[in-house]
C-alpha positions as CSV (number, residue, x, y, z in Angstrom):
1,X,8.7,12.0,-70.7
2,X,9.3,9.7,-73.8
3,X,11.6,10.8,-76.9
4,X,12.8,8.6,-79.2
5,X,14.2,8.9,-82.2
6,X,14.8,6.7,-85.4
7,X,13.4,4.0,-83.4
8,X,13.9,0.9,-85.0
9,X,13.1,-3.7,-84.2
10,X,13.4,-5.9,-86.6
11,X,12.2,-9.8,-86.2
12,X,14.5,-11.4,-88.9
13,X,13.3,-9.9,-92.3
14,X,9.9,-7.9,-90.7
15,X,10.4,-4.4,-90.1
16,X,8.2,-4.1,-87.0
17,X,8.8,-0.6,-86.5
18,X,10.6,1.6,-88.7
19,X,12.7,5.0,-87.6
20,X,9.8,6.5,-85.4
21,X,10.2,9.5,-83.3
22,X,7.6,10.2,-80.9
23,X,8.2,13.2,-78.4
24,X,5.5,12.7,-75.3
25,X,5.4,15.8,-72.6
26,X,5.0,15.8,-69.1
27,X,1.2,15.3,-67.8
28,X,-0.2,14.2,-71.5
29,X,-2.9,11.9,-71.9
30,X,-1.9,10.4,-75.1
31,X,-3.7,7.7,-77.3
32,X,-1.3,5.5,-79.4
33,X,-3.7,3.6,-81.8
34,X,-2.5,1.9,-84.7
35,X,-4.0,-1.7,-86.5
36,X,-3.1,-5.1,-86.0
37,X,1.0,-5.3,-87.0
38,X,1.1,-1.5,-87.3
39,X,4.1,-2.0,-84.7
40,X,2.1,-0.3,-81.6
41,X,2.5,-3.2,-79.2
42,X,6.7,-3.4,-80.5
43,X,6.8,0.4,-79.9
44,X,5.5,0.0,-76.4
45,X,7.8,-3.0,-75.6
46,X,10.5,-1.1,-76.1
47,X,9.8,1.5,-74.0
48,X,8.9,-0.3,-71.4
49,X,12.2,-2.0,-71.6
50,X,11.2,-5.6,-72.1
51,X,13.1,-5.9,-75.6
52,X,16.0,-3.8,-77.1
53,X,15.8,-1.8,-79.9
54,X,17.5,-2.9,-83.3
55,X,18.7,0.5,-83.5
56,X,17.9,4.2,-83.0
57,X,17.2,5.7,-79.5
58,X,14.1,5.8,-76.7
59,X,14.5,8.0,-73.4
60,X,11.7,7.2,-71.5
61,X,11.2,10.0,-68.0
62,X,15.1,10.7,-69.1
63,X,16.9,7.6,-69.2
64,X,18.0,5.5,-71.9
65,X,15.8,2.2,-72.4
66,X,19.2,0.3,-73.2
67,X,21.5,1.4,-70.6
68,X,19.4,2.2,-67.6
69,X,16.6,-0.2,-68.0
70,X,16.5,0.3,-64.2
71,X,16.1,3.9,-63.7
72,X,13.4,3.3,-66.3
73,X,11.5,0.5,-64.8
74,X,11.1,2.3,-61.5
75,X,9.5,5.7,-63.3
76,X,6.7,3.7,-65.0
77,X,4.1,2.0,-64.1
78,X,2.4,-0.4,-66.9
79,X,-0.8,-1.9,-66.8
80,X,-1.7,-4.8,-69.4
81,X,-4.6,-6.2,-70.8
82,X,-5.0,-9.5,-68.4
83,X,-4.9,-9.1,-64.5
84,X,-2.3,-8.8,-62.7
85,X,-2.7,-9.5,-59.0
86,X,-2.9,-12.6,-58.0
87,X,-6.5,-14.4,-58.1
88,X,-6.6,-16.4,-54.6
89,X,-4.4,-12.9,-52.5
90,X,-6.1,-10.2,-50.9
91,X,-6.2,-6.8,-53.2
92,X,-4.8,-4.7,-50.2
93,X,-2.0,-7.3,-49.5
94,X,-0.9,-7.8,-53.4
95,X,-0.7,-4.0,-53.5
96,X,1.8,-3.5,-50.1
97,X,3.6,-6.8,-52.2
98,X,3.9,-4.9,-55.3
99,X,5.3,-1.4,-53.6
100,X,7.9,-3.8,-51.7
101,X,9.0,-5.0,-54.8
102,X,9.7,-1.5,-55.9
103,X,12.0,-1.0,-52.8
104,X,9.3,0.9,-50.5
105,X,9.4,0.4,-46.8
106,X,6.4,-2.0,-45.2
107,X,4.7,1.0,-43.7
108,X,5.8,3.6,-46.7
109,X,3.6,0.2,-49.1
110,X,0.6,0.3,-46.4
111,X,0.2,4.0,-46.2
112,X,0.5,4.0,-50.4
113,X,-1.6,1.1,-50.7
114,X,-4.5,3.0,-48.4
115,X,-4.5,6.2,-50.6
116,X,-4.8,4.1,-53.6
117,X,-7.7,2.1,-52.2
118,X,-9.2,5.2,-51.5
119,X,-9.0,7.1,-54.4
120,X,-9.9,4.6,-56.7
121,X,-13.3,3.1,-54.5
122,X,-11.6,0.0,-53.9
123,X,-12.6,0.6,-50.2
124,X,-15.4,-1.9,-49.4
125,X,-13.5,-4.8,-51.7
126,X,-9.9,-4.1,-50.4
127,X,-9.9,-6.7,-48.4
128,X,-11.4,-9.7,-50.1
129,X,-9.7,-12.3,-52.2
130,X,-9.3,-10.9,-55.8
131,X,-10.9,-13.9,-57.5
132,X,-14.4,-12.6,-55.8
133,X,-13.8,-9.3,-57.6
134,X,-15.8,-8.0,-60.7
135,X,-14.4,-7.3,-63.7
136,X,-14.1,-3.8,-63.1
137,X,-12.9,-3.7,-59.9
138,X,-9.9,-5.7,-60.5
139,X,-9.2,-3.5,-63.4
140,X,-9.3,-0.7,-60.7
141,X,-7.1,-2.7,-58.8
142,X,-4.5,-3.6,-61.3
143,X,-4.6,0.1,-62.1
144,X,-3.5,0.6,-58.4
145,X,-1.0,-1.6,-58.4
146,X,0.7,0.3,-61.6
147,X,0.5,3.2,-59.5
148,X,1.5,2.1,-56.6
149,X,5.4,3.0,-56.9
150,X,4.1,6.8,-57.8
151,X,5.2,6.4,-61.2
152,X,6.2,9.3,-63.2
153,X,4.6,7.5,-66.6
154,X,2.2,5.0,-66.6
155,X,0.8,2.8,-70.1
156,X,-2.0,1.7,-70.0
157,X,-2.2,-1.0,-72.8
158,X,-6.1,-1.7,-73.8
159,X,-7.9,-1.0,-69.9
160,X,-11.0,-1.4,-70.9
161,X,-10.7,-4.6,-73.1
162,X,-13.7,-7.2,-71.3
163,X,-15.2,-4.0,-69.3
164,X,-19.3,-3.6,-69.9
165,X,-20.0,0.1,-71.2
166,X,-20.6,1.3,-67.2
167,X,-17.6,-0.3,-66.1
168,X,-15.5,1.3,-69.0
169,X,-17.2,5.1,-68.1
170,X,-16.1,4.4,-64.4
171,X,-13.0,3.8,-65.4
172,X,-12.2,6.1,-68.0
173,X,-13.6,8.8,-65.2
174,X,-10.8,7.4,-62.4
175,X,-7.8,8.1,-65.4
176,X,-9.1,11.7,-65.5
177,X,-9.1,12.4,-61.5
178,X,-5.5,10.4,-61.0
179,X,-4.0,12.7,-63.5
180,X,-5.3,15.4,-62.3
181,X,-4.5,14.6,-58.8
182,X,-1.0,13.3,-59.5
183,X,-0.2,14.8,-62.8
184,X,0.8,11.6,-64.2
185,X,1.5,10.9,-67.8
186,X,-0.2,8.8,-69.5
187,X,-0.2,6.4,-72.8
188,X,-2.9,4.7,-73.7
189,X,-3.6,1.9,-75.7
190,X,-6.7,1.1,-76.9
191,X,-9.8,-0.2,-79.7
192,X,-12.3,1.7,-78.6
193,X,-11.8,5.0,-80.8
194,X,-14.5,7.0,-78.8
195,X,-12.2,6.0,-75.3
196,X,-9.4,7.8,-77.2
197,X,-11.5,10.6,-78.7
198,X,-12.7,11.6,-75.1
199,X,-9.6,11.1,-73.0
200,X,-6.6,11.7,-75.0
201,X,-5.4,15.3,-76.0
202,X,-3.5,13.8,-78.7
203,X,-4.1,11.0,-80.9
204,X,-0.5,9.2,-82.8
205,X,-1.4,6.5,-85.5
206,X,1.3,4.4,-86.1
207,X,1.0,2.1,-89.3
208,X,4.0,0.2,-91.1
209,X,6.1,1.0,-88.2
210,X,5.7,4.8,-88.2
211,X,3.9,7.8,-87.2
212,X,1.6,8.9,-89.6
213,X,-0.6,11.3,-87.8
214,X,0.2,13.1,-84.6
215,X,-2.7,15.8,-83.2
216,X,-5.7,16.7,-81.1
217,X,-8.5,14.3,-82.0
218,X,-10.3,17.2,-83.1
219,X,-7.5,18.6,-85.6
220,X,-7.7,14.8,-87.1
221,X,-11.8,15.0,-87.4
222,X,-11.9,18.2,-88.7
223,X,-9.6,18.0,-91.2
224,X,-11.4,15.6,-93.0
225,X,-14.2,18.0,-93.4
226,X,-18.2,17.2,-92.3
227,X,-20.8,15.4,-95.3
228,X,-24.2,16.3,-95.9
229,X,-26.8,13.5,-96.6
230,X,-30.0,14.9,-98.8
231,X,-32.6,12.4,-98.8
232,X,-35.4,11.9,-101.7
233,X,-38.7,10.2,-102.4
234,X,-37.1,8.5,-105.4
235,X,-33.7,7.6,-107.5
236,X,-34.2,10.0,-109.9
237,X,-34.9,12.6,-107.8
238,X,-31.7,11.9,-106.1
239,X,-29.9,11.2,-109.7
240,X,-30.9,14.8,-111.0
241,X,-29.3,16.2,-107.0
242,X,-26.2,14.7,-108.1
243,X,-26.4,16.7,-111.4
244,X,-26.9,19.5,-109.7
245,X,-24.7,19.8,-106.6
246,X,-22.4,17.2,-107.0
247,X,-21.6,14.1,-104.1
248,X,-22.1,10.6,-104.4
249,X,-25.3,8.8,-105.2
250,X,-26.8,5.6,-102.7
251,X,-30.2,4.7,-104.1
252,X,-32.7,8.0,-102.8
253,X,-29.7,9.5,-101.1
254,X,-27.2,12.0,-102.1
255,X,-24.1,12.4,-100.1
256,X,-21.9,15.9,-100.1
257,X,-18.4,16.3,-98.6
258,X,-18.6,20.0,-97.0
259,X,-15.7,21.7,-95.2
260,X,-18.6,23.4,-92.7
261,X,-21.5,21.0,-93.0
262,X,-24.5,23.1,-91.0
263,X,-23.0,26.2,-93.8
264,X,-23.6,24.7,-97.1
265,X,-27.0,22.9,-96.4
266,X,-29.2,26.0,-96.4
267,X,-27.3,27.0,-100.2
268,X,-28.0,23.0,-101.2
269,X,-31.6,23.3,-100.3
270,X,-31.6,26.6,-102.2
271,X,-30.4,25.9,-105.3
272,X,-32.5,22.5,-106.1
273,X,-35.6,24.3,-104.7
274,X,-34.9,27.0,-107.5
275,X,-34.3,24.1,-110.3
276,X,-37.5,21.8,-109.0
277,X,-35.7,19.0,-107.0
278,X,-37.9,18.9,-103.8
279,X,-35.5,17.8,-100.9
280,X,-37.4,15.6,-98.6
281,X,-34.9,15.2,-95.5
282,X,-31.0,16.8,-94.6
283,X,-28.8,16.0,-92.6
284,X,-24.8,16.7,-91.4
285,X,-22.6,14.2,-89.8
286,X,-18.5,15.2,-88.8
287,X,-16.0,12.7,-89.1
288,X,-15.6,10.0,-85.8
289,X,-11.8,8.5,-85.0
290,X,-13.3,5.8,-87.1
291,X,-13.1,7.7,-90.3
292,X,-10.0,9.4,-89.4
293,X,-8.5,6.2,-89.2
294,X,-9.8,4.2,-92.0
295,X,-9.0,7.2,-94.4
296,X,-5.3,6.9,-93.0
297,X,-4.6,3.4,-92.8
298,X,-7.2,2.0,-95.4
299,X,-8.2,-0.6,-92.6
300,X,-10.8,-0.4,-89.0
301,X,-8.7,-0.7,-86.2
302,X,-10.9,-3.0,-84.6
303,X,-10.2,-5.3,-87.8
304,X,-9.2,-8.4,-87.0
305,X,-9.4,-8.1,-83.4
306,X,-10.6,-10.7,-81.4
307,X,-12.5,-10.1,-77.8
C-alpha cells in the first residue's frame, strides 16, 4: 500500500527527511512514531500528497504521489488532529457532504453515511449539530468521515490527542473492529507509546529523516533485554551487591540488565545469600516503547510536546 524509496524534502538548507524507504502491506496497522523534527509529519505530507517530494519516489495504494495525486487522494482517507466537520452542520449531513465530494451519488453518500453511523455508535448523536458533541464522539465522527469514500489507506495522525483515557480505549477499540471489518490499512500517528504498543503490529521510528527501527513492538522491547531491581536495608549493603553481581548502584538499590529477567533472579538471590548480602526485596521490569525509544533517539517522544 505505501513504498517509497530514497524519499527525500528539503526546506532551504534543512534536510527534513533524508532517503527513507518504507514498504507498508495491505491490512497493516502500523505506528510511525518519531520526535519533534524527526521528519514524521514531512513524511506523512508527502504521502498524502499535500507537498512534493525534493526527490526520490512514494507510491501510495499504487500510484505515484507526483503524477497521480488524484488516484491517490481518492484511495486514502486522512484524519488529523483538529476536527473536521463543521461545528454548527449536522454529523449525518457533513458525512453525505463529504462522500459527495468524493464523487458518490446522493443515495450511494446516505446509505454510506448510515453504515458508518452505525458501526461506529454514532446512532443516537447523528443527527444533532456537531458543536453539541463530546470530544469523543466527534473524533468518531471525523473518523467516519475519513472513511466515508471506503478508502483503501487511511492515516490517522495523533486520534487520540485531547481524548480522556475512556474516550481513547473506545476509540482505539473502534480502529480494531473497522479493520477487521473492512480490512483497511492503517498508519498511525501518535504520543501515546502504550496506543502504539497495543494497536500497531509494527512500530517505524523515524529520527533525522530516516528509519531507524522497523519491527513488532515486542521485537523492539525485547531486544533491549528485561532489569532486575534488588532492594537493601542499607547503601552498603547495596554497595557490596554491586561487588558481587555487577549493575548500577541508586542509594539501597541495585539495578541488573538481564536478557530473561524472572531467569537470573533466583541465581542473584543465590549467590549473595552464599556470600552474606541479605536481599530484602526483587523485582523484574521489561522494557516499555518508552525505553525503546529513548535508547534509540536519546530523546522522549513526548519531549517538547505541547497538549
Amino acid at each position: 500500500m505505501i513504498q517509497t524509496r530514497n524519499l527525500t524534502r528539503h526546506f532551504g538548507d534543512v534536510r527534513a527527511v533524508e532517503g527513507l524507504d518504507l514498504d507498508v502491506g495491505a491490512g497493516e496497522l502500523v505506528a510511525l512514531l518519531g520526535p519533534n523534527g524527526a521528519g514524521k509529519s514531512t513524511t506523512l505530507r508527502m504521502l498524502t500528497t499535500l507537498i512534493a517530494p525534493t526527490s526520490g519516489t512514494a507510491r501510495v495504494a499504487g500510484h505515484d504521489v507526483v503524477t497521480d495525486r488524484a488516484a491517490v487522494r481518492r484511495s486514502i482517507g486522512y484524519i488529523g488532529q483538529g476536527n473536521g466537520a463543521g461545528h454548527t452542520q449536522r454529523g449525518r449531513d457533513e458525512l453525505v457532504t463529504q462522500g459527495r465530494a468524493y464523487g458518490m451519488s446522493r443515495a450511494a453518500a446516505r446509505s454510506r453515511a448510515a453504515e458508518l453511523i452505525e458501526s461506529l455508535d454514532l446512532g443516537p448523536v447523528a443527527d444533532r449539530r456537531v458543536s453539541t458533541l463530546s470530544g469523543g464522539q466527534r473524533r468518531r465522527l471525523d473518523i467516519a468521515m475519513g472513511l466515508i469514500h471506503a478508502p483503501r489507506l487511511l492515516f490517522l495522525d495523533e486520534p487520540s490527542t485531547g481524548l480522556d483515557p475512556q474516550n481513547r480505549a473506545n476509540l482505539q477499540e473502534h480502529i480494531r473492529a473497522l479493520r477487521e471489518r473492512h480490512a483497511t490499512t492503517v498508519v498511525l500517528t501518535t504520543h501515546y507509546l502504550d496506543e502504539a504498543d497495543s494497536m500497531a503490529e509494527r512500530v517505524i521510528v523515524v529520527d533525522h529523516g530516516r528509519v531507524i527501527a522497523d519491527a513488532p513492538p515486542a521485537r523492539l522491547k525485547a531486544a533491549l533485554g528485561d532489569r532486575v531491581t534488588l532492594g537493601f536495608a542499607s547503601a552498603p549493603e547495596a554497595a557490596s551487591a554491586v561487588a558481587l553481581v555487577g549493575g548500577v548502584l541508586d542509594g539501597t538499590r541495585v539495578s541488573v540488565p538481564a536478557e530473561d529477567g524472572p531467569a537470573l533472579v533466583p541465581a542473584l538471590l543465590r549467590d549473595l545469600d552464599l556470600a552474606g548480602v541479605k536481599v530484602a526485596s526483587a523485582a523484574v521490569s521489561q522494557p516499555t516503547l518508552d525505553d525503546v525509544f529513548l535508547s534509540l533517539t536519546g530523546r522522549s517522544l513526548r519531549e517538547g510536546v505541547t497538549a
